[in-house]
C-alpha positions as CSV (number, residue, x, y, z in Angstrom):
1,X,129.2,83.6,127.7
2,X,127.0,80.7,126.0
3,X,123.9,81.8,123.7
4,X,121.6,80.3,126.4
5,X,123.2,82.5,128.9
6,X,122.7,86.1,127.5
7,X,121.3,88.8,129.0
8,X,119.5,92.0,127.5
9,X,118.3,94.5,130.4
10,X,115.7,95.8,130.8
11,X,114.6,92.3,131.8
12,X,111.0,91.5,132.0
13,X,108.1,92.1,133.4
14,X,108.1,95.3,132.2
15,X,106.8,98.8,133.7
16,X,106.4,101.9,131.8
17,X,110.2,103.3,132.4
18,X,111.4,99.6,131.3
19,X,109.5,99.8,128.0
20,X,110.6,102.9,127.4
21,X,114.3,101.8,128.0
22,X,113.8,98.8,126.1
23,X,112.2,100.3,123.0
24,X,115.0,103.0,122.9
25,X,117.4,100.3,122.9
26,X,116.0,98.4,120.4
27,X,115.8,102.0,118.0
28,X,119.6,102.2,119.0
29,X,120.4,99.1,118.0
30,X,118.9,99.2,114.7
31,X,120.1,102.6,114.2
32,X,124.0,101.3,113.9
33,X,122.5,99.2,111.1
34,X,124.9,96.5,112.3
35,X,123.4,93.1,112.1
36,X,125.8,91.2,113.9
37,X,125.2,93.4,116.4
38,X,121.6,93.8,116.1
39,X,121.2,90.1,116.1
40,X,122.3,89.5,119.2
41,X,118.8,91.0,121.1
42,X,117.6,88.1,119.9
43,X,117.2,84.3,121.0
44,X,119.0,81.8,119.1
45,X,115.2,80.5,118.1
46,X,113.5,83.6,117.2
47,X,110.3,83.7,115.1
48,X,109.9,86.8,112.7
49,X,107.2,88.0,110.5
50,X,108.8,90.7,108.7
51,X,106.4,91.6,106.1
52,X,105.9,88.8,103.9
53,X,109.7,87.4,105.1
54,X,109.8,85.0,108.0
55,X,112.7,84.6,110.2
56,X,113.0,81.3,112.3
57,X,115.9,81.8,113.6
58,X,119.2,84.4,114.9
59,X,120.8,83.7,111.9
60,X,117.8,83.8,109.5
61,X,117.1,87.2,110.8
62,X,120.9,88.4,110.3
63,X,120.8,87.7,106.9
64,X,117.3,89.5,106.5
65,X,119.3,92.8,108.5
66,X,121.9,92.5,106.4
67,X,119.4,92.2,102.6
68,X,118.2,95.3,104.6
69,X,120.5,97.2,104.9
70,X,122.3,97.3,101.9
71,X,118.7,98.2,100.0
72,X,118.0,100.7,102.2
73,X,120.4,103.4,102.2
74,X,120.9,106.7,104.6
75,X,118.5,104.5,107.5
76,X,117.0,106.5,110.0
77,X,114.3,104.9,112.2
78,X,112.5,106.1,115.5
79,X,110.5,103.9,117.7
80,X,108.0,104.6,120.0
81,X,106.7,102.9,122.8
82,X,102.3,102.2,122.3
83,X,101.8,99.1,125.0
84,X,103.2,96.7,126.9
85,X,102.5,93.9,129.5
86,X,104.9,91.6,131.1
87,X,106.9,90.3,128.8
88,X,105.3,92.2,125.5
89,X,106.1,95.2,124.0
90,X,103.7,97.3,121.2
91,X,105.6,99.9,119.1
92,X,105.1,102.0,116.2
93,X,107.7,103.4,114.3
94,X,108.7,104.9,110.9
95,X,112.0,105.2,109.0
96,X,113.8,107.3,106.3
97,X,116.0,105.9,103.3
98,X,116.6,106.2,99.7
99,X,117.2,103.2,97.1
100,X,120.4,103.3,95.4
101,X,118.6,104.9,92.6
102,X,118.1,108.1,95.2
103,X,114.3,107.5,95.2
104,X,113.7,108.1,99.7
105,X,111.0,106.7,101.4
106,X,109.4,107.3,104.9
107,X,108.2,103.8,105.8
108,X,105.3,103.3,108.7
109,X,104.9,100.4,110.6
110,X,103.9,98.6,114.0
111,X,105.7,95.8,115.9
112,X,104.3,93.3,118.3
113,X,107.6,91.6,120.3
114,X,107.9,88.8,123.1
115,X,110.4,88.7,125.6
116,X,112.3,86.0,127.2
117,X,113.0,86.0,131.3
118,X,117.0,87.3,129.7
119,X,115.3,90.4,128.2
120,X,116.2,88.7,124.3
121,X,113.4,88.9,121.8
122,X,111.5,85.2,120.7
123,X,108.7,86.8,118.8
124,X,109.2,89.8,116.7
125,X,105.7,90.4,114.3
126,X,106.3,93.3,111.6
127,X,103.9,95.4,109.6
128,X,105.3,98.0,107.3
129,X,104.0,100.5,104.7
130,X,106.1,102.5,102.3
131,X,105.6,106.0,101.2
132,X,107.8,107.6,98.9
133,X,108.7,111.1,99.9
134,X,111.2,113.8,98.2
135,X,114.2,114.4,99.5
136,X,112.6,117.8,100.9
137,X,110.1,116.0,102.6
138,X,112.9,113.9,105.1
139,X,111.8,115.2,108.8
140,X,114.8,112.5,110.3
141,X,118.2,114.8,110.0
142,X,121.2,113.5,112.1
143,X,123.9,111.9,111.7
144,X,123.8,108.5,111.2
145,X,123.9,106.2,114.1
146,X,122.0,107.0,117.1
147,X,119.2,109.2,116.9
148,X,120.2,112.2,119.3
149,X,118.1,112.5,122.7
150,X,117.6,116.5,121.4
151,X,115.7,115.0,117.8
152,X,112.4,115.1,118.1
153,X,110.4,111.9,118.1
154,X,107.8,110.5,116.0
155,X,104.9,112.4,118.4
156,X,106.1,115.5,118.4
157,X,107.2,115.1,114.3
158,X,103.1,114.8,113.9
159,X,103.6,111.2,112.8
């Protein structure tokens, strides 16, 4: 199958259940902290804002997932759905890792995306704050990978 021709369900416009689906998808996704794989729920011309780090394109934000993820160790992220209209999508999220120096971190942040008719991200707009935490202080505990549908989620964490 081409680039051009991928499809990501849920496909826009979005309703509530769709969102939800679609942000659950995404938290997967990043979640396998693959970014080949991860990659690919994007169009081949995405535009990211990623903090002060722009993407411009699939490959561009590959390499940025994969500078990721070898900095941030033991990833653990939950999304959560706040908005959405047609072909956007509002989340918040936050995530747990440690440096390779063991120092963890619980970082905060909000994401604005944009949708193509295939259901493949072409705007993804990133704001993220760190807080370091102690080790004692992680509330993420699973294995890594998927976050189970049991763990509790960012709401009912008090975050």
């Amino acid at each position: 199958m081409s680039a051009a021709a991928q499809v990501r369900p849920p496909l826009p416009p979005f309703n509530r259940e769709s969102a939800i689906e679609k942000v659950r998808l995404a938290e997967d996704g990043w979640n396998t902290r693959d970014p080949e794989k991860v990659s690919l729920a994007y169009t081949l011309d995405t535009q990211w804002r990623n903090r002060a780090e722009f993407a411009n394109n699939r490959e561009e934000a590959k390499a940025f997932l994969t500078r990721k993820w070898a900095r941030e160790l033991d990833y653990r992220l939950i999304k959560e759905l706040w908005a959405y209209s047609d072909t956007r999508i509002a989340v918040r999220y936050a995530y747990e890792w440690h440096d390779d120096s063991g120092n963890w971190f619980r970082s905060y942040g909000n994401e604005n995306w944009e949708f193509d008719e295939n259901g493949l991200m072409f705007q993804r707009y990133a704001c993220i704050n760190d807080m370091p935490i102690k080790e004692s202080e992680r509330k993420f505990h699973w294995p890594l990978g998927r976050r189970p549908d049991e763990h509790p989620g960012l709401s009912e964490l008090g975050l």
